[in-house]
C-alpha positions as CSV (number, residue, x, y, z in Angstrom):
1,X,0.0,0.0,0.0
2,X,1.0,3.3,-0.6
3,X,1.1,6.5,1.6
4,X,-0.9,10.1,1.1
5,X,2.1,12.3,1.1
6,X,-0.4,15.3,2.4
7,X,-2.0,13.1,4.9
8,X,0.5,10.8,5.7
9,X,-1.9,7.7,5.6
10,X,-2.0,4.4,3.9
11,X,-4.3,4.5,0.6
12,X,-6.0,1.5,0.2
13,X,-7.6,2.0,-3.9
14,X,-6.0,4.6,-6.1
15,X,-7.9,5.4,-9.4
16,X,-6.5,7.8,-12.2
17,X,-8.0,9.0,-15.1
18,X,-10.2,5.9,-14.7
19,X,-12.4,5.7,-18.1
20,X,-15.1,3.2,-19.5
21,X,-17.1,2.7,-22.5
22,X,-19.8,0.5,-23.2
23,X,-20.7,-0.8,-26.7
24,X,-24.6,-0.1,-26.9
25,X,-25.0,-1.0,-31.0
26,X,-23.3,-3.1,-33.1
27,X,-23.3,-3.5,-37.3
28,X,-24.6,-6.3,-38.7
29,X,-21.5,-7.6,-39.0
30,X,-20.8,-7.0,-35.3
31,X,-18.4,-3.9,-35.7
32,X,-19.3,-1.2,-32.9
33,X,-21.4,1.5,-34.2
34,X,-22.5,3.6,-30.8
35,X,-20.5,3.9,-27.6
36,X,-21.4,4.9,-24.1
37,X,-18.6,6.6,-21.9
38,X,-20.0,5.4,-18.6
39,X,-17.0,6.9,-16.5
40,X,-15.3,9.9,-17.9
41,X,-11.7,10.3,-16.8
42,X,-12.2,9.7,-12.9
43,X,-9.5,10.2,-9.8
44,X,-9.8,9.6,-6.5
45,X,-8.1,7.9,-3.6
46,X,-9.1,6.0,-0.7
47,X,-7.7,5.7,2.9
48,X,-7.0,3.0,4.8
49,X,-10.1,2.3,7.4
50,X,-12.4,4.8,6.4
51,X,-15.6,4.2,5.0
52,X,-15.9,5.9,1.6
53,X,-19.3,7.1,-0.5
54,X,-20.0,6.9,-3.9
55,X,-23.2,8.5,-4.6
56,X,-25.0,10.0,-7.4
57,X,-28.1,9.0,-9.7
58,X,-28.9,5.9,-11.8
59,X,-26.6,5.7,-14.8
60,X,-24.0,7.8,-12.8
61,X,-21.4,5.3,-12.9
62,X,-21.2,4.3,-9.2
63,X,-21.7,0.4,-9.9
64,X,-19.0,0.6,-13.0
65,X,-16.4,1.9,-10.8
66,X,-17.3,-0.7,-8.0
67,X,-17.1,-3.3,-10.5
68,X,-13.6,-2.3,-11.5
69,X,-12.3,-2.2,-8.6
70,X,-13.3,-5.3,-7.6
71,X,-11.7,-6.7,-11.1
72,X,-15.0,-7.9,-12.4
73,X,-15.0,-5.2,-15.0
74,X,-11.8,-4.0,-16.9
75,X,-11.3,-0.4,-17.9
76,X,-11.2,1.2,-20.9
77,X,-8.4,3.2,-20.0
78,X,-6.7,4.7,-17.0
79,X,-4.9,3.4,-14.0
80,X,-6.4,1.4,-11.1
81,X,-4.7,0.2,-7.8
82,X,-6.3,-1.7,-5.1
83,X,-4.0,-2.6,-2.0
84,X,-0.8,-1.8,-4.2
85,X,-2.0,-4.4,-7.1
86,X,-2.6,-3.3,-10.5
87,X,-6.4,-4.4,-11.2
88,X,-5.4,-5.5,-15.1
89,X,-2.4,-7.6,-14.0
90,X,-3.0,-8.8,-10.4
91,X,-6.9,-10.1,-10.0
92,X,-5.8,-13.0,-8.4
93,X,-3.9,-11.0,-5.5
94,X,-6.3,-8.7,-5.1
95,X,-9.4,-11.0,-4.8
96,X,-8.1,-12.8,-2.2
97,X,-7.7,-9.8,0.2
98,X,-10.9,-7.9,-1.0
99,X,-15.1,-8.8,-0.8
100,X,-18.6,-7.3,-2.4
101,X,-21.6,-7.3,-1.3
102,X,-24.5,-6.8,-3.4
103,X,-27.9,-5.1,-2.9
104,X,-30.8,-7.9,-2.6
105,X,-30.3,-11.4,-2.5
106,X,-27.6,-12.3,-4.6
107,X,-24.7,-14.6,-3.7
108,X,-26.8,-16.7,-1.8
109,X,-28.1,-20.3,-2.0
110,X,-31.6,-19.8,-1.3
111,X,-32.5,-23.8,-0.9
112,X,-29.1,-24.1,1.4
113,X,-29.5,-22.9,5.2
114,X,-27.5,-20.0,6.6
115,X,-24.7,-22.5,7.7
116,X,-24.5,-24.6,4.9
117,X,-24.5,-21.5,2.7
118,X,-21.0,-20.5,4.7
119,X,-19.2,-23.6,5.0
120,X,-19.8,-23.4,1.1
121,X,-18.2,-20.0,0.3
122,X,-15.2,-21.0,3.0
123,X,-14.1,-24.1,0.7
124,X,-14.6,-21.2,-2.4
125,X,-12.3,-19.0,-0.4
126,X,-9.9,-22.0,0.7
127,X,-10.3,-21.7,4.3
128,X,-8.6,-24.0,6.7
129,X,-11.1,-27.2,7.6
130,X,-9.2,-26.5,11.6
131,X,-11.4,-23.6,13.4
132,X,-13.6,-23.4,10.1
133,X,-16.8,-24.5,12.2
134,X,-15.4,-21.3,15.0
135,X,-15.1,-19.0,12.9
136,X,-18.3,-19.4,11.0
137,X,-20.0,-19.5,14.0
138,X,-18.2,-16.6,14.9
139,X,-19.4,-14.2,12.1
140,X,-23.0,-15.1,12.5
141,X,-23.0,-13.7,16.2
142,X,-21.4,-10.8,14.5
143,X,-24.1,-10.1,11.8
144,X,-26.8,-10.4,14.5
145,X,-28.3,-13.8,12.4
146,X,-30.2,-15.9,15.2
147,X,-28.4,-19.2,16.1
148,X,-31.9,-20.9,16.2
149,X,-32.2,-20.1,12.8
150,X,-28.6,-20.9,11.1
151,X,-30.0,-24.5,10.1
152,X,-33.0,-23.4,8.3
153,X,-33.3,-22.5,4.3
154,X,-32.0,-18.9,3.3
155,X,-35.5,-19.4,1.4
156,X,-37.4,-18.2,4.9
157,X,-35.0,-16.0,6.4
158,X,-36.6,-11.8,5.4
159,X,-34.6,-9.4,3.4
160,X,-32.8,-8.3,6.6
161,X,-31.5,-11.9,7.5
162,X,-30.3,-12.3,3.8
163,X,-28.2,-9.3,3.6
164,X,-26.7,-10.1,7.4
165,X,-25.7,-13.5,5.9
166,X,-24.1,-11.7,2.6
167,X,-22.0,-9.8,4.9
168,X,-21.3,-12.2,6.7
169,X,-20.3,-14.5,3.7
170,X,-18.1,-11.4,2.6
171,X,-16.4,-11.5,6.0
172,X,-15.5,-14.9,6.0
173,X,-12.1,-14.8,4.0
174,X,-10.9,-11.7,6.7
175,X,-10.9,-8.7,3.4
176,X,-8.8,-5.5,4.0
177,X,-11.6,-4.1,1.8
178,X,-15.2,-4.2,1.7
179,X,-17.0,-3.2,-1.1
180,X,-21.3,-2.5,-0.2
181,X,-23.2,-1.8,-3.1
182,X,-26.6,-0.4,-2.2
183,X,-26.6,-2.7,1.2
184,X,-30.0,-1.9,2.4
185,X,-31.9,-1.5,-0.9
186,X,-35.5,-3.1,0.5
187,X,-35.0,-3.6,3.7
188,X,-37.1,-2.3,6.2
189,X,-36.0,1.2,8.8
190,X,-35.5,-1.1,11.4
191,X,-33.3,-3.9,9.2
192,X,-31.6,-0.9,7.3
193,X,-30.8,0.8,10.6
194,X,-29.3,-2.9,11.9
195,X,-27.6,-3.1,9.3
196,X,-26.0,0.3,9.5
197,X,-24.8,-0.2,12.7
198,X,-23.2,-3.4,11.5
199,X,-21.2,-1.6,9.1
200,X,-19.7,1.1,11.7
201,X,-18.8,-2.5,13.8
202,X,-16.8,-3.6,10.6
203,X,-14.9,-0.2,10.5
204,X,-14.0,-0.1,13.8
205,X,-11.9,-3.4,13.0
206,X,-10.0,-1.6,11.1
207,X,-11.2,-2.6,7.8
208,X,-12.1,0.3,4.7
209,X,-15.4,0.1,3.4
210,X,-16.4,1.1,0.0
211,X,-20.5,2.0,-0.3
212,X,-22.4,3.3,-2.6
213,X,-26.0,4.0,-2.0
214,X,-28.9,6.2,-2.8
215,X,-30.0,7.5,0.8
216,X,-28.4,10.4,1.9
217,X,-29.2,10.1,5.6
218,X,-27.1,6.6,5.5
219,X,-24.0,8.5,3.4
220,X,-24.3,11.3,6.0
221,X,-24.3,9.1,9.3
222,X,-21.6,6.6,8.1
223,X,-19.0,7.7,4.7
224,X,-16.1,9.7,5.9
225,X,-16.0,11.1,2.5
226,X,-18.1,11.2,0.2
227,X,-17.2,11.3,-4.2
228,X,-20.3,13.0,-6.0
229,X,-20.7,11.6,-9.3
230,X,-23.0,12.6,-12.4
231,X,-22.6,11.2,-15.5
232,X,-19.6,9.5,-15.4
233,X,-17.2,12.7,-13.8
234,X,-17.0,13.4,-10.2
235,X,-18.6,16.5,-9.4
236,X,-16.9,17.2,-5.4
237,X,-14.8,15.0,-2.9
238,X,-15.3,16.0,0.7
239,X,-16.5,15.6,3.9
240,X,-19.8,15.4,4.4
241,X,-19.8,18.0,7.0
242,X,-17.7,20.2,4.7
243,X,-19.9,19.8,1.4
244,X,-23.0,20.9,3.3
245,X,-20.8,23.7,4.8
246,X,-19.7,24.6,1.3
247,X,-23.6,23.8,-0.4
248,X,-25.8,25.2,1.4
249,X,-27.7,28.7,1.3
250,X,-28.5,28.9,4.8
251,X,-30.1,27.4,7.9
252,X,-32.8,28.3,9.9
253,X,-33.5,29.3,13.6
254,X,-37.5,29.2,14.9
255,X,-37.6,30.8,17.8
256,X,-41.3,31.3,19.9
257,X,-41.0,34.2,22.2
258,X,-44.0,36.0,24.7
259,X,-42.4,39.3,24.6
260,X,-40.7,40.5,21.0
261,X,-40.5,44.0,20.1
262,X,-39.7,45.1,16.5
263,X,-36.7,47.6,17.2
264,X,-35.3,43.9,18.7
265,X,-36.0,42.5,15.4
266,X,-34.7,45.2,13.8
267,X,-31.1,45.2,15.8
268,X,-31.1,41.5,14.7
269,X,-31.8,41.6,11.0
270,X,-28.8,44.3,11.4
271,X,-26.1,41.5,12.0
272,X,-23.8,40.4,9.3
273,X,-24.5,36.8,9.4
274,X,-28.3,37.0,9.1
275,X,-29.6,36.6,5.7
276,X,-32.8,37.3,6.4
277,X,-35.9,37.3,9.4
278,X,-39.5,36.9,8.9
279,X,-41.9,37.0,12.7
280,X,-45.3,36.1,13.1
281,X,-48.1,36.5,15.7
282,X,-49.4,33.3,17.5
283,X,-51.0,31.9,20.2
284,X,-48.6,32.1,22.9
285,X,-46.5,35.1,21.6
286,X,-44.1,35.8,18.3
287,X,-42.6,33.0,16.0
288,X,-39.6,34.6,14.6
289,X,-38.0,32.9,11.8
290,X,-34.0,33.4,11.4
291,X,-31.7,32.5,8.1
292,X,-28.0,32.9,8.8
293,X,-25.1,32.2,7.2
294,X,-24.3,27.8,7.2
295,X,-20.3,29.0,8.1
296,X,-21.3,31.2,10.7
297,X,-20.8,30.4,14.4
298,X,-23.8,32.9,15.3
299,X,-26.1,30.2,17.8
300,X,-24.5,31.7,20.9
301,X,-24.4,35.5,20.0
302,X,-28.7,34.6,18.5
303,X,-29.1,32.8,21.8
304,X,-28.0,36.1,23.9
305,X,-30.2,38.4,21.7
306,X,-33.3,36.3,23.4
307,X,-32.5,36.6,27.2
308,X,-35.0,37.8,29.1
309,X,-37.9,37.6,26.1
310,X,-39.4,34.5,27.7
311,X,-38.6,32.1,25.1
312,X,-41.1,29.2,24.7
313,X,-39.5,27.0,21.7
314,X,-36.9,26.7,19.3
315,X,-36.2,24.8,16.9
316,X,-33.0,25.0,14.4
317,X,-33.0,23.5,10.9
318,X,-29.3,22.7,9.4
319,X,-28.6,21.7,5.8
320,X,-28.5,17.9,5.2
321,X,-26.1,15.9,2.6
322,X,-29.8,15.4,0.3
323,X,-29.8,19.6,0.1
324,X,-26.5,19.4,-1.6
325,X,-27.5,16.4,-3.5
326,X,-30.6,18.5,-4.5
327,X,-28.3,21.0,-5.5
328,X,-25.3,19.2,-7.2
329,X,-27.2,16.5,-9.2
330,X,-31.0,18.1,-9.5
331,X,-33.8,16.0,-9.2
332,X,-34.5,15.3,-12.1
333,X,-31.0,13.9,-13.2
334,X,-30.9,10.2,-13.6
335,X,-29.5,7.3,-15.7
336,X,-32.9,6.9,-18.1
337,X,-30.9,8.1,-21.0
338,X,-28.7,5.2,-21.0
339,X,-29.8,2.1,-23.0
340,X,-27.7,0.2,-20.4
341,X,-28.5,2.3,-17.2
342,X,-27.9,-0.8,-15.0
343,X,-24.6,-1.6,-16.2
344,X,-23.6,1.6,-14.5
């Protein structure tokens, strides 16, 4: 592996200038006729245990990219390097130190029981027969499968079960890096939320995880960083705390006060970090609605403005990672255009 010379820590997957077509149309006599550049010249890098977003709409190129980096999928052009290995010349080498795990039910053999289903994959992955049965049984008290159940058909187990066992299949050959595409696409809030915290128990054994997903709340409460990507190009590489500090307009203060004058409203629509104040009468007094600045460390100074009004409620609305979404990508953006949208 090498080493960030800003940072000074281990990156895990390197990509340069990382480009893919797709042949959409052929000649009759099989000669391509109509390309698709599903990634566009990308570069990024990825540490060494942190969990790491790719987001963006259908057709964006988020599965592409997981694909070559896994080695199922070569690239058109560019440079690629997962733990040091070159993904065109060292698949072997990097397989072995590397897992996926798919959205839905994939990898799994539904007529097999949990158990049977993982002593399966650990001949696939060449694990020693000696502490096999240990450590099998030791991932499924990990994933949070039941042990009453590990003996019964995948066939019965819900969504949620399924995708415990996939990751739990994914674990068995010990990988430096995971690779989650869309994890909890159909689960339940309660299975999705499971199976986030899951996730934050794999990083915290020091392995990097690599996710790509369409819910921004699960981006925001687990990626380190996050890669924006439309189209095939990546749009911003950040934080998610500093791309909704550097994307959003503005967040809002309510504030319900008894006793509100409007030369008080006026000294406060004065200050250089509010961007605007709106008040209205109700039952109980004044709701007074504040926008300031999203880089402004104004709460405190606000807060003191209100002492002694006999403040009844407040309320304070900050910017989320789906406002810059919103704001990066547009709604309406997606992969329709594509005649091979899923292949992206």
């Amino acid at each position: 592996m090498k080493t960030n010379e800003r940072s000074g820590m281990e990156v895990v997957a390197i990509v340069k200038n990382l480009k893919r077509e797709y042949v959409v149309k052929r000649s009759i006599f099989g000669k391509p006729i109509k390309k698709i550049e599903a990634l566009k010249g990308i570069s990024f890098e990825v540490k060494k245990g942190e969990i790491f977003g790719l987001l963006g709409p259908n057709g964006a190129g988020k599965t592409t990219t997981i694909k070559i980096l896994t080695t199922l999928l070569l690239p058109t052009s560019g440079q690629v390097y997962v733990l040091g290995y070159d993904v065109k010349k060292h698949t072997k080498e990097i397989r072995k130190r590397i897992n996926l795990v798919m959205g839905g039910e994939r990898n799994l053999y539904q007529r097999l029981s949990a158990l049977e289903n993982l002593e399966y994959f650990a001949d696939l992955y060449g694990l020693p027969v000696r502490g096999r049965k240990e450590k099998i049984l030791s991932l499924i008290e990990m994933v949070g499968l039941p042990r009453s159940r590990i003996n019964d058909r995948v066939e019965t187990y819900s969504k949620g079960m399924k995708q415990r066992l996939q990751i739990a299949r994914a674990l068995l050959n010990d990988p430096d890096v995971l690779f989650l595409d869309e994890p909890t696409v159909g689960l339940d809030p309660a299975g999705a939320r499971a199976l986030r915290e899951l996730v934050k128990k794999i990083r915290k054994q020091g392995k990097t995880v690599i996710l790509t997903t369409h819910y921004m709340y699960e981006a925001e409460e687990l990626c380190d960083r996050i890669a924006f990507l439309k189209e095939g190009s990546i749009l911003m590489i950040d934080t998610p705390e500093a791309l909704k500090k550097a994307h959003s307009e503005h967040f809002e203060i309510k504030i319900v006060a008894k006793k509100v004058d409007k030369e008080f409203l006026k000294k406060l629509k004065s200050r250089s970090f509010v961007v605007d104040i709106s008040s209205q009468i109700v039952d109980i007094g004044m709701k007074i609605t504040i926008k300031i600045e999203p880089s402004s460390d104004a709460l405190p100074e606000i807060f003191r403005y209100f002492e002694g009004t006999d403040v009844v409620d407040v309320s304070i609305k900050k910017s989320t990672l789906e406002d810059v979404y919103m704001k990066l990508l547009g709604e309406n953006e997606g992969g329709d255009k594509y005649e091979t949208a899923q292949d992206f």
